[in-house]
VMD Tcl script that builds the backbone (N, CA, C; Angstrom):
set m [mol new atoms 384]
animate dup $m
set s [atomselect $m all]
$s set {name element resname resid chain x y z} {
  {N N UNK 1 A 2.003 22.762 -9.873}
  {CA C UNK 1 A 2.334 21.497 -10.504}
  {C C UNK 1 A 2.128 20.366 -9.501}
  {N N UNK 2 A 1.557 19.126 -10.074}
  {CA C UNK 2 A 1.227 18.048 -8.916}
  {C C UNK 2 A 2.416 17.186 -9.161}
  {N N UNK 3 A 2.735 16.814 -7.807}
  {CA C UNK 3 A 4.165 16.420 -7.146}
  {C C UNK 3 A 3.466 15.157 -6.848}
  {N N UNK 4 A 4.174 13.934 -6.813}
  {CA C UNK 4 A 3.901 12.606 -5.451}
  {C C UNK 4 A 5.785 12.448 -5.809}
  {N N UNK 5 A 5.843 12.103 -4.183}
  {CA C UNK 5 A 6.940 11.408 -3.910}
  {C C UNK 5 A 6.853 10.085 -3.423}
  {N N UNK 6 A 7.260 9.030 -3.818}
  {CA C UNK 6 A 7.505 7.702 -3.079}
  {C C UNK 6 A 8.556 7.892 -1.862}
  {N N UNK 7 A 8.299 7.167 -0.860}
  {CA C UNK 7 A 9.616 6.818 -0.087}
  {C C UNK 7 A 9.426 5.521 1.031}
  {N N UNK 8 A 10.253 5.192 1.261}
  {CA C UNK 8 A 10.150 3.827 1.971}
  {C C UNK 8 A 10.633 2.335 1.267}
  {N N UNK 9 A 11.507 2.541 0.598}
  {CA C UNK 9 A 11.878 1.532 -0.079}
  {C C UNK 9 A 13.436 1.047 0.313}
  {N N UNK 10 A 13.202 -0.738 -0.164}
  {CA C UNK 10 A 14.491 -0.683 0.732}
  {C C UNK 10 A 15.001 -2.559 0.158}
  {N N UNK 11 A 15.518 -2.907 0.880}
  {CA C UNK 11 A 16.027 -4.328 0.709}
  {C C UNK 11 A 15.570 -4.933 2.026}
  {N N UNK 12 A 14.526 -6.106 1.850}
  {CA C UNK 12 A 14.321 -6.787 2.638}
  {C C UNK 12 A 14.301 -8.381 2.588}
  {N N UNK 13 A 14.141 -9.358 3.286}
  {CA C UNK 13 A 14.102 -10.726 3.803}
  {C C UNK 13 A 12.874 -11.074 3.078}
  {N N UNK 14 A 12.771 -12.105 2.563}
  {CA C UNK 14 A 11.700 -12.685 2.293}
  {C C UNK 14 A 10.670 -12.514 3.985}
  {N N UNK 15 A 9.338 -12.582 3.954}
  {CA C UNK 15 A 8.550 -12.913 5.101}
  {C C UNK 15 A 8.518 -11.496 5.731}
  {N N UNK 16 A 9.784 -10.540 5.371}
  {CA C UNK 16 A 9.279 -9.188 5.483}
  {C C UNK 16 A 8.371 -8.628 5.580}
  {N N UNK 17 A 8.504 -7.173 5.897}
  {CA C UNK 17 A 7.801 -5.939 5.825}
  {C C UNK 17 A 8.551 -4.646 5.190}
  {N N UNK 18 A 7.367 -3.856 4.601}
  {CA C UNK 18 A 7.910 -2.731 4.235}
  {C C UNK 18 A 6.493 -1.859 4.528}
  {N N UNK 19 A 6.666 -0.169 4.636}
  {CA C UNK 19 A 5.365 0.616 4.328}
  {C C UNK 19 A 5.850 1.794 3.203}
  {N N UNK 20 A 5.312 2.019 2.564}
  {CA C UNK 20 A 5.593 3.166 1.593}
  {C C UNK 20 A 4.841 3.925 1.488}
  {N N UNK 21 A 5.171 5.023 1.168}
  {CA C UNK 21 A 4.799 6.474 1.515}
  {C C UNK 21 A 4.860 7.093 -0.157}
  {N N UNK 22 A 3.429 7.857 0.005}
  {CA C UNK 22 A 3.668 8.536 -1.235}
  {C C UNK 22 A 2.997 9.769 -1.078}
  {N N UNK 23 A 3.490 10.839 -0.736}
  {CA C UNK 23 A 3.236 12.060 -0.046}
  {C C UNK 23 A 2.825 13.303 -1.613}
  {N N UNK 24 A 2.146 13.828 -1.289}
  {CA C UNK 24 A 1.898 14.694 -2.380}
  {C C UNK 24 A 2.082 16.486 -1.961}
  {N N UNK 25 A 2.672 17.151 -3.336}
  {CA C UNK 25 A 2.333 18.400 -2.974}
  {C C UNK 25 A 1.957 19.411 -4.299}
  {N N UNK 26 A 1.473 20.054 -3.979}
  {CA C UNK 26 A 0.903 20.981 -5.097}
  {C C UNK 26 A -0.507 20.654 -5.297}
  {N N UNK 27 A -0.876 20.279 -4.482}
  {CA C UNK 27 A -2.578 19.573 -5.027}
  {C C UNK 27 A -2.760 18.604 -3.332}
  {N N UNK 28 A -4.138 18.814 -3.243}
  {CA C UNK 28 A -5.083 18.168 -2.466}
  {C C UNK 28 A -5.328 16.967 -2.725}
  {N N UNK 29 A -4.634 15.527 -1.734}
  {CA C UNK 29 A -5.244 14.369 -2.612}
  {C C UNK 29 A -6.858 14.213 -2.145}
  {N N UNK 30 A -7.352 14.723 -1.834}
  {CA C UNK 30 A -8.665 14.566 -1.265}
  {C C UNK 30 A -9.299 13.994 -2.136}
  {N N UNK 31 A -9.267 14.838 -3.684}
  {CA C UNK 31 A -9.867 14.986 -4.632}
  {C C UNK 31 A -9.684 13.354 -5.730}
  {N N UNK 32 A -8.703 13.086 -5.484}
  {CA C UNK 32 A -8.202 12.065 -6.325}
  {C C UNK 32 A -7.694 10.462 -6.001}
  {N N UNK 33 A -7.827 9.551 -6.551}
  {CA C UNK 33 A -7.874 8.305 -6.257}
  {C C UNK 33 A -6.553 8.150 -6.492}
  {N N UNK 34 A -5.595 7.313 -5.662}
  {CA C UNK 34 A -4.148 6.855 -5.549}
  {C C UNK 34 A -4.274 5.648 -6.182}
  {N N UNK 35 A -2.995 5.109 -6.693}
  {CA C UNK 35 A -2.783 3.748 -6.974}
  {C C UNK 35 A -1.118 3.432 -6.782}
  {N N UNK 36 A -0.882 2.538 -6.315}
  {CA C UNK 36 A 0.251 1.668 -6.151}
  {C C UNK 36 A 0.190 0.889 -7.696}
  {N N UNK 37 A 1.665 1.313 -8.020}
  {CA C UNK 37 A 1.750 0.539 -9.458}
  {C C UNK 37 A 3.323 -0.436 -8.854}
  {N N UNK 38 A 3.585 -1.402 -10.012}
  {CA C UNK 38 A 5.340 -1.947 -9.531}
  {C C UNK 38 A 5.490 -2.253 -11.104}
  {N N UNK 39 A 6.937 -2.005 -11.398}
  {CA C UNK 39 A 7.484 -2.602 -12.811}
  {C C UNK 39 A 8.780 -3.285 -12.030}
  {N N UNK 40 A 9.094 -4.757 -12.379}
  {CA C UNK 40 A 9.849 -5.651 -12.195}
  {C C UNK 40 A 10.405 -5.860 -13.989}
  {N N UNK 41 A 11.826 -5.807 -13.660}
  {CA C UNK 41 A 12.948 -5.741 -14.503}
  {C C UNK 41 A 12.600 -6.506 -15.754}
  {N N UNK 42 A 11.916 -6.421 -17.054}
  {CA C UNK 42 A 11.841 -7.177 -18.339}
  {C C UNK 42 A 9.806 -7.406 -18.557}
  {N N UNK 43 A 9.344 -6.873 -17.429}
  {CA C UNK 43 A 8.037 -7.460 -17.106}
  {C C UNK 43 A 6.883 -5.764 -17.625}
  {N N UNK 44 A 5.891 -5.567 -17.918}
  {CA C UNK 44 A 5.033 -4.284 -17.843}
  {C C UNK 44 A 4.456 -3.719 -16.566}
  {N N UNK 45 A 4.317 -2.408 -16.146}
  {CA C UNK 45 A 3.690 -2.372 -14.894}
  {C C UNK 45 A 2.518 -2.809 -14.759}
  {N N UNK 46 A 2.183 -2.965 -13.450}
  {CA C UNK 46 A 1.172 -3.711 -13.216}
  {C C UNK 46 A 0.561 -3.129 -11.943}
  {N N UNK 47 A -1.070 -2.624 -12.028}
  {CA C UNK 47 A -1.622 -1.914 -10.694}
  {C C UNK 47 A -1.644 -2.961 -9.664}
  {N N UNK 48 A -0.976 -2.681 -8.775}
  {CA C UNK 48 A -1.252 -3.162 -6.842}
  {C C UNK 48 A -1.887 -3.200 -6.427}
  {N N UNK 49 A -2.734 -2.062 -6.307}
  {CA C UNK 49 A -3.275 -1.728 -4.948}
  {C C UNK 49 A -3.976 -0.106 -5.765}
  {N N UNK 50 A -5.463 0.191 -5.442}
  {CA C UNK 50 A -5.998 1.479 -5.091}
  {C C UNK 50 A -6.884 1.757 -4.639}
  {N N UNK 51 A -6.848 3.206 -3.970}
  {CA C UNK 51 A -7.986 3.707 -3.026}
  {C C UNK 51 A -8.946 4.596 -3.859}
  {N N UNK 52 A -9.983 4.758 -3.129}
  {CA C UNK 52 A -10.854 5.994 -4.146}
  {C C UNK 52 A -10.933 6.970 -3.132}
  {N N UNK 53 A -10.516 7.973 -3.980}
  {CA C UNK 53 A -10.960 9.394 -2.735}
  {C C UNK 53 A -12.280 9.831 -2.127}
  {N N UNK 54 A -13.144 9.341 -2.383}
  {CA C UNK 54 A -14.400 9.167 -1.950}
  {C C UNK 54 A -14.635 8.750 -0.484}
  {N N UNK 55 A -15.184 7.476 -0.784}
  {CA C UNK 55 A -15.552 6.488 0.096}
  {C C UNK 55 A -14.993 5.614 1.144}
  {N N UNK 56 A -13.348 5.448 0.419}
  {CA C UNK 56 A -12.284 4.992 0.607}
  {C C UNK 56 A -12.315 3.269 0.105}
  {N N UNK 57 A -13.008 3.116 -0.646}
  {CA C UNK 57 A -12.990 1.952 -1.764}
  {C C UNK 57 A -11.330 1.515 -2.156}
  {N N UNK 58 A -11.344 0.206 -2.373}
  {CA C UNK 58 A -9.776 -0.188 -2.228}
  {C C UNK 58 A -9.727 -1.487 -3.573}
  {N N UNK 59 A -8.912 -1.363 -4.011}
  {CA C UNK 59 A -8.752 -2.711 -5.157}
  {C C UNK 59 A -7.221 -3.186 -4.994}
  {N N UNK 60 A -7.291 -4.666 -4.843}
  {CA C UNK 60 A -5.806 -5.005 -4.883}
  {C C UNK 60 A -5.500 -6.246 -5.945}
  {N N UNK 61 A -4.438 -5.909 -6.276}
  {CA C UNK 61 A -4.206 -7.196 -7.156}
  {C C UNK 61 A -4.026 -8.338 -6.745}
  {N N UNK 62 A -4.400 -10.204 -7.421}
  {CA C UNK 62 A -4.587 -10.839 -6.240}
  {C C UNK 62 A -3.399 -11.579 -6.031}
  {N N UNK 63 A -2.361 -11.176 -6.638}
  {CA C UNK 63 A -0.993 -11.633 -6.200}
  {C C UNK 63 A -0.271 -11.040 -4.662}
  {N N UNK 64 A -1.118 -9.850 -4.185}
  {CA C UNK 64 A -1.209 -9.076 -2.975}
  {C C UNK 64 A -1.716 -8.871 -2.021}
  {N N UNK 65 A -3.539 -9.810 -2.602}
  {CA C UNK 65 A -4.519 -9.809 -1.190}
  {C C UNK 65 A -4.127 -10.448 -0.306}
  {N N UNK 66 A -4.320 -9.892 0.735}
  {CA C UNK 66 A -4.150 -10.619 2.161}
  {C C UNK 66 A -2.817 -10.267 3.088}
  {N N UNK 67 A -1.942 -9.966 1.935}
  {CA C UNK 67 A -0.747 -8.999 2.418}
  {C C UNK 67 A -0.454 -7.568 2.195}
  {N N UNK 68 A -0.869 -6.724 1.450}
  {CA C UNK 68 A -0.883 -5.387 1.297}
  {C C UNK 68 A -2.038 -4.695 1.835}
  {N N UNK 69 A -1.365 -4.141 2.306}
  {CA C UNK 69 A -2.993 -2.756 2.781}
  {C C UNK 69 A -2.456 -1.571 2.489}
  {N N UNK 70 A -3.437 -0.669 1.616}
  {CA C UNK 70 A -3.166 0.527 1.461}
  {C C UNK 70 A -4.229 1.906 2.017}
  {N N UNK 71 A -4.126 2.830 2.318}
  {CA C UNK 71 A -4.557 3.770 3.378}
  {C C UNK 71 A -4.202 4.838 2.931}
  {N N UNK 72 A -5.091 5.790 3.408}
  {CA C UNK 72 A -4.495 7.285 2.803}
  {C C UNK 72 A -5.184 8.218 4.343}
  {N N UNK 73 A -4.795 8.954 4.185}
  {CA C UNK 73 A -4.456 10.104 5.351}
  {C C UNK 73 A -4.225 11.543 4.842}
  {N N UNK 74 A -5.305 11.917 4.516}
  {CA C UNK 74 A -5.734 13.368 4.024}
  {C C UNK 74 A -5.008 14.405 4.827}
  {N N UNK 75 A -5.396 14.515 5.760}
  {CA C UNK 75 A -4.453 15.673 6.931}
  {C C UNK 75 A -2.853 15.376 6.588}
  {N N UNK 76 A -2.656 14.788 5.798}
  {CA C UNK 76 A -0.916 14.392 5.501}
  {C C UNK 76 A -0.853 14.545 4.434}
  {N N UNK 77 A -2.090 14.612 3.724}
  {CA C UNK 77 A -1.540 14.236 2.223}
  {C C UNK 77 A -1.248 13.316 1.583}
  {N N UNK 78 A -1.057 12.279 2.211}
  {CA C UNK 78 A -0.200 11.075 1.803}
  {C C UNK 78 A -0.797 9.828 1.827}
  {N N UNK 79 A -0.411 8.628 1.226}
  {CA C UNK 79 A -1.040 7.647 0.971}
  {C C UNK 79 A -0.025 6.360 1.491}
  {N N UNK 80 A -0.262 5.730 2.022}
  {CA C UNK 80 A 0.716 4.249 2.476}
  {C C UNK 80 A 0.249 2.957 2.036}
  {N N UNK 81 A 1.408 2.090 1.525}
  {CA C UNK 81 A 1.083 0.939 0.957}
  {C C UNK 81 A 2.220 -0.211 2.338}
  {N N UNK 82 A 1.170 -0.541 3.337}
  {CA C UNK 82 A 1.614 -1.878 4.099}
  {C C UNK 82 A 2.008 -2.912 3.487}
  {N N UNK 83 A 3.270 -3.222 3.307}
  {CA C UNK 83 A 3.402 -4.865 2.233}
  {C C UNK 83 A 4.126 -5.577 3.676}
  {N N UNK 84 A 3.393 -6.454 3.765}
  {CA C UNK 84 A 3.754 -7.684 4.940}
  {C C UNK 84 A 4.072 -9.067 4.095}
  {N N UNK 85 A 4.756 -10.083 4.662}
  {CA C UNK 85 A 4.721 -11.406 4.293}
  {C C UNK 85 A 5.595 -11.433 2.612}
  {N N UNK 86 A 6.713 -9.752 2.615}
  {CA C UNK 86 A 6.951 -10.106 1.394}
  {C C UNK 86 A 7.746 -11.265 1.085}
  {N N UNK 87 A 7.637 -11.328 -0.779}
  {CA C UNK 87 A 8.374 -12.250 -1.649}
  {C C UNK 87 A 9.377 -12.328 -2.601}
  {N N UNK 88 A 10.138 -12.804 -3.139}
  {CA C UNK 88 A 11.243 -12.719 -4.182}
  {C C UNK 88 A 10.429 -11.862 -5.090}
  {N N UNK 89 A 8.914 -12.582 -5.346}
  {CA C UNK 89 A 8.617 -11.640 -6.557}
  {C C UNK 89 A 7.899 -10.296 -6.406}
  {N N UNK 90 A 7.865 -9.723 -5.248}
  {CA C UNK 90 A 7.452 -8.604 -5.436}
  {C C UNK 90 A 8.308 -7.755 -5.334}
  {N N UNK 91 A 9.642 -8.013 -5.700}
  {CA C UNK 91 A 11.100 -7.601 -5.890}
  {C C UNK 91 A 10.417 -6.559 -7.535}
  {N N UNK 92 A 10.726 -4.818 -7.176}
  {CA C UNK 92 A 10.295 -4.068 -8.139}
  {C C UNK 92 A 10.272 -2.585 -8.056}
  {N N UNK 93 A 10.225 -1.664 -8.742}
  {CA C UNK 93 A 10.406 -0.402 -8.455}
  {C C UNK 93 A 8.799 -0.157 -8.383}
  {N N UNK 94 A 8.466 0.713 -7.418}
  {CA C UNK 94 A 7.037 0.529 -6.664}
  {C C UNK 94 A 6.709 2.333 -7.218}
  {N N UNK 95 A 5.446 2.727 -7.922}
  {CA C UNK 95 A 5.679 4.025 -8.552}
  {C C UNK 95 A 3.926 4.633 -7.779}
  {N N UNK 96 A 3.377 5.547 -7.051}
  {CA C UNK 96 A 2.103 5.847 -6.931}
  {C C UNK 96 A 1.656 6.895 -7.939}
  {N N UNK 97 A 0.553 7.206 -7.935}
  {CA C UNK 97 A -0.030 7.684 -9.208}
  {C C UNK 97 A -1.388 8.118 -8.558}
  {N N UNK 98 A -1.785 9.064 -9.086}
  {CA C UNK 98 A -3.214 10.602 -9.206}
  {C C UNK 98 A -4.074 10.306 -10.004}
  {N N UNK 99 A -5.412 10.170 -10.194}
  {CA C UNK 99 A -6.145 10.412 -10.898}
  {C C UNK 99 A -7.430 10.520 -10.078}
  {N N UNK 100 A -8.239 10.700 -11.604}
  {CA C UNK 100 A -9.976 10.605 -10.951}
  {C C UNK 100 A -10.832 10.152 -11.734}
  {N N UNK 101 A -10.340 8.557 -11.644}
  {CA C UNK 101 A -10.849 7.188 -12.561}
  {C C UNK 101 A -12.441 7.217 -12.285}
  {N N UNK 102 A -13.502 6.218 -13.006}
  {CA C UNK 102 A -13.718 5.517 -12.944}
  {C C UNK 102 A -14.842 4.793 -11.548}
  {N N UNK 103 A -13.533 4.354 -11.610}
  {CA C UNK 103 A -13.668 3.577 -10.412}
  {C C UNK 103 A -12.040 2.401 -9.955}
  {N N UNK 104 A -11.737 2.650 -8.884}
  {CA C UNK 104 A -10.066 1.639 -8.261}
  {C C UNK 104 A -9.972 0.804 -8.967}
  {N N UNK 105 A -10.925 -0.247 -9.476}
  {CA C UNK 105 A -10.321 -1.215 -9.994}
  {C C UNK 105 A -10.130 -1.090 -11.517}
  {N N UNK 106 A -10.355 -0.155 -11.943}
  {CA C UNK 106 A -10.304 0.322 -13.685}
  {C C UNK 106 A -8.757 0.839 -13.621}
  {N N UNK 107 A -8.646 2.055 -12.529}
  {CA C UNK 107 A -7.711 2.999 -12.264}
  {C C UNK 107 A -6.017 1.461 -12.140}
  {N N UNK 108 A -6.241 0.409 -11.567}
  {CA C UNK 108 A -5.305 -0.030 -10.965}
  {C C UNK 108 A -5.049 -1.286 -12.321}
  {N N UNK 109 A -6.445 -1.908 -13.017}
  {CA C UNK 109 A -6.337 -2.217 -14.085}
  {C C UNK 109 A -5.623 -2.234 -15.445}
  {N N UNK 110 A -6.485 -0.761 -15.707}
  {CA C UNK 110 A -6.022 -0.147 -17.026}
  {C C UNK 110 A -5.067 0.890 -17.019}
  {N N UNK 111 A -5.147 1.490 -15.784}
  {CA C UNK 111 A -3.884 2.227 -15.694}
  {C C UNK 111 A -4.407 3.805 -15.753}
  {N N UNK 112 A -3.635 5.109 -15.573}
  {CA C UNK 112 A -4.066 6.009 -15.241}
  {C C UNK 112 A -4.227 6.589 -16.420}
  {N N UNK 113 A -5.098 7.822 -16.932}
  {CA C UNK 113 A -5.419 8.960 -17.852}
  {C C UNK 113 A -3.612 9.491 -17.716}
  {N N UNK 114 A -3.593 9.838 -19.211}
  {CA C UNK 114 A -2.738 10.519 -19.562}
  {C C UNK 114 A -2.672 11.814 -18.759}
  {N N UNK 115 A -3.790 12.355 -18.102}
  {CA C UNK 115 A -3.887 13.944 -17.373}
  {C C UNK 115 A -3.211 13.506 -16.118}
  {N N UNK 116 A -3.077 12.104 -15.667}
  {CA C UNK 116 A -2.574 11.557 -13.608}
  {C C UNK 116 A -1.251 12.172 -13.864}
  {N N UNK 117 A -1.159 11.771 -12.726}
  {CA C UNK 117 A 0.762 12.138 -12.049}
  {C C UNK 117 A 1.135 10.678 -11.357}
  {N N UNK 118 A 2.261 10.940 -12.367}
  {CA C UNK 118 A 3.044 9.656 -11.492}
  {C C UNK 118 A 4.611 10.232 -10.584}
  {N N UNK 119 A 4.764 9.219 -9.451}
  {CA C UNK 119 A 6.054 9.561 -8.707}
  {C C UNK 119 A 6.991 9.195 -8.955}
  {N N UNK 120 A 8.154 8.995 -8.723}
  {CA C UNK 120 A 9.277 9.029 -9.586}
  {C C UNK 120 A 10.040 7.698 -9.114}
  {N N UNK 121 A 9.141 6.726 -8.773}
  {CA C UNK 121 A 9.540 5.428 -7.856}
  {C C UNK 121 A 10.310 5.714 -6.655}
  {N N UNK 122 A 10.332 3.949 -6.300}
  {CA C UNK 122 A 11.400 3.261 -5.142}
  {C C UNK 122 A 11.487 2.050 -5.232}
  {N N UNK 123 A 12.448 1.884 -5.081}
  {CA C UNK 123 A 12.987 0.357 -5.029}
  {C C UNK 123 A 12.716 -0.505 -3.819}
  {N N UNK 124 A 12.030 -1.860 -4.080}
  {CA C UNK 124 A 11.984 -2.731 -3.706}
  {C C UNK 124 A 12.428 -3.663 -3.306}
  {N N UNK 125 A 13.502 -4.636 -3.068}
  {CA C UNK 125 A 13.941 -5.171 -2.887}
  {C C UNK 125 A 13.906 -6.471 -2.026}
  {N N UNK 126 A 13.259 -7.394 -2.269}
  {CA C UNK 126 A 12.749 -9.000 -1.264}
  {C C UNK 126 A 14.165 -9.948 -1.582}
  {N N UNK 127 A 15.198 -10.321 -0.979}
  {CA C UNK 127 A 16.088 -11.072 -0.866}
  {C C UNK 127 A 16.952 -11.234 -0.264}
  {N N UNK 128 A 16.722 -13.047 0.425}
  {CA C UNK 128 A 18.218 -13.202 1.393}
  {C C UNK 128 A 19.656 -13.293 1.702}
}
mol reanalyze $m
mol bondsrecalc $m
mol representation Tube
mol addrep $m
Protein backbone atom coordinates (compact mmCIF):
# COMPACT_ATOMS: atom_id res chain seq x y z
CA UNK A 1 0.00 0.00 0.00
CA UNK A 2 1.46 3.57 -0.90
CA UNK A 3 2.02 5.58 2.26
CA UNK A 4 3.28 9.57 2.16
CA UNK A 5 3.64 11.14 5.39
CA UNK A 6 3.83 14.95 5.82
CA UNK A 7 5.89 16.36 8.65
CA UNK A 8 7.33 19.63 9.49
CA UNK A 9 4.60 21.71 10.28
CA UNK A 10 4.30 24.16 12.79
CA UNK A 11 3.38 27.85 13.89
CA UNK A 12 5.46 30.45 12.62
CA UNK A 13 6.19 34.49 12.38
CA UNK A 14 5.30 36.09 9.46
CA UNK A 15 8.90 36.52 7.30
CA UNK A 16 9.45 32.93 8.47
CA UNK A 17 10.61 29.68 7.49
CA UNK A 18 9.43 26.29 7.42
CA UNK A 19 10.69 22.85 5.36
CA UNK A 20 8.33 19.97 4.99
CA UNK A 21 8.87 16.64 4.53
CA UNK A 22 6.87 14.16 2.83
CA UNK A 23 8.52 10.81 3.12
CA UNK A 24 7.03 7.81 1.39
CA UNK A 25 6.75 4.09 1.98
CA UNK A 26 5.49 1.17 0.23
CA UNK A 27 6.49 2.37 -3.18
CA UNK A 28 9.53 3.97 -4.91
CA UNK A 29 9.02 7.70 -5.48
CA UNK A 30 11.38 7.49 -8.29
CA UNK A 31 8.63 6.55 -10.41
CA UNK A 32 6.18 9.30 -9.63
CA UNK A 33 5.72 13.05 -9.66
CA UNK A 34 5.06 14.79 -6.06
CA UNK A 35 2.94 17.74 -5.49
CA UNK A 36 2.53 20.09 -2.57
CA UNK A 37 -1.18 20.84 -2.26
CA UNK A 38 -2.66 23.49 0.88
CA UNK A 39 -6.49 23.81 1.85
CA UNK A 40 -7.00 27.05 3.99
CA UNK A 41 -10.15 27.00 6.22
CA UNK A 42 -13.59 27.83 3.86
CA UNK A 43 -11.26 28.06 0.61
CA UNK A 44 -10.66 24.65 -2.16
CA UNK A 45 -7.24 23.08 -2.35
CA UNK A 46 -5.02 24.49 -4.36
CA UNK A 47 -1.57 22.90 -6.07
CA UNK A 48 1.81 24.68 -4.67
CA UNK A 49 4.39 23.41 -5.87
CA UNK A 50 5.47 20.06 -8.19
CA UNK A 51 8.29 18.03 -9.23
CA UNK A 52 8.39 15.45 -12.07
CA UNK A 53 10.13 12.27 -11.41
CA UNK A 54 11.92 12.41 -14.46
CA UNK A 55 13.91 15.27 -15.19
CA UNK A 56 13.20 17.01 -12.08
CA UNK A 57 10.85 19.65 -13.76
CA UNK A 58 9.16 21.89 -11.06
CA UNK A 59 5.80 24.04 -11.23
CA UNK A 60 4.88 26.51 -8.57
CA UNK A 61 1.98 28.46 -7.96
CA UNK A 62 2.56 32.17 -8.39
CA UNK A 63 1.38 33.16 -5.05
CA UNK A 64 4.78 31.06 -4.03
CA UNK A 65 7.42 31.84 -6.69
CA UNK A 66 10.37 33.12 -5.41
CA UNK A 67 9.73 31.75 -1.95
CA UNK A 68 9.12 28.02 -2.07
CA UNK A 69 11.47 25.50 -3.36
CA UNK A 70 10.65 22.06 -3.61
CA UNK A 71 13.26 19.04 -4.03
CA UNK A 72 13.09 15.48 -3.81
CA UNK A 73 15.80 13.05 -2.73
CA UNK A 74 15.31 9.57 -4.02
CA UNK A 75 17.91 7.76 -1.71
CA UNK A 76 15.31 9.03 1.09
CA UNK A 77 12.40 8.70 -0.51
CA UNK A 78 11.23 11.84 0.32
CA UNK A 79 10.32 15.07 -1.05
CA UNK A 80 10.81 18.74 0.74
CA UNK A 81 8.89 21.83 0.31
CA UNK A 82 11.37 25.07 1.49
CA UNK A 83 8.72 27.87 2.33
CA UNK A 84 10.84 31.05 3.21
CA UNK A 85 9.51 34.70 3.57
CA UNK A 86 6.23 33.14 4.93
CA UNK A 87 2.67 34.93 5.15
CA UNK A 88 -0.67 35.21 7.06
CA UNK A 89 -1.97 33.67 3.95
CA UNK A 90 -0.20 30.75 3.48
CA UNK A 91 -1.66 29.91 6.90
CA UNK A 92 -3.13 26.06 5.79
CA UNK A 93 -3.06 22.40 6.16
CA UNK A 94 -0.21 21.53 3.60
CA UNK A 95 -1.17 17.74 2.08
CA UNK A 96 1.68 15.95 -0.65
CA UNK A 97 0.41 13.70 -3.18
CA UNK A 98 1.74 10.64 -5.92
CA UNK A 99 1.04 10.43 -9.23
CA UNK A 100 2.21 10.01 -12.86
CA UNK A 101 0.58 13.12 -14.50
CA UNK A 102 0.93 14.55 -17.50
CA UNK A 103 3.09 16.82 -16.87
CA UNK A 104 3.77 19.24 -12.99
CA UNK A 105 1.90 21.81 -14.04
CA UNK A 106 -1.42 19.79 -14.99
CA UNK A 107 -0.59 17.48 -11.84
CA UNK A 108 -0.46 20.79 -9.46
CA UNK A 109 -3.32 22.47 -11.60
CA UNK A 110 -5.96 20.04 -11.99
CA UNK A 111 -5.11 17.99 -9.33
CA UNK A 112 -4.20 14.31 -9.00
CA UNK A 113 -5.91 10.95 -10.79
CA UNK A 114 -8.18 9.33 -8.62
CA UNK A 115 -5.38 6.18 -8.71
CA UNK A 116 -2.51 9.13 -6.56
CA UNK A 117 -2.02 8.96 -2.86
CA UNK A 118 -2.48 11.62 -0.77
CA UNK A 119 -0.81 12.26 2.92
CA UNK A 120 -2.71 12.85 5.66
CA UNK A 121 -1.56 16.66 6.08
CA UNK A 122 0.17 19.29 8.46
CA UNK A 123 -0.55 22.26 9.72
CA UNK A 124 0.67 25.44 8.87
CA UNK A 125 0.55 28.08 10.74
CA UNK A 126 2.03 32.02 9.73
CA UNK A 127 1.12 34.31 12.82
CA UNK A 128 2.35 36.85 15.32
Amino acid sequence: QLQLVESGGGLVQPGGSLRLSCAASGFTLDYYAIGWFRQAPGKEREGVSCISSSDGSTYYADSVKGRFTISRDNAKNTVYLQMNSLKPEDTAVYYCAADRPSSVQAMCIIGIHPRGSWGQGTQVTVSS
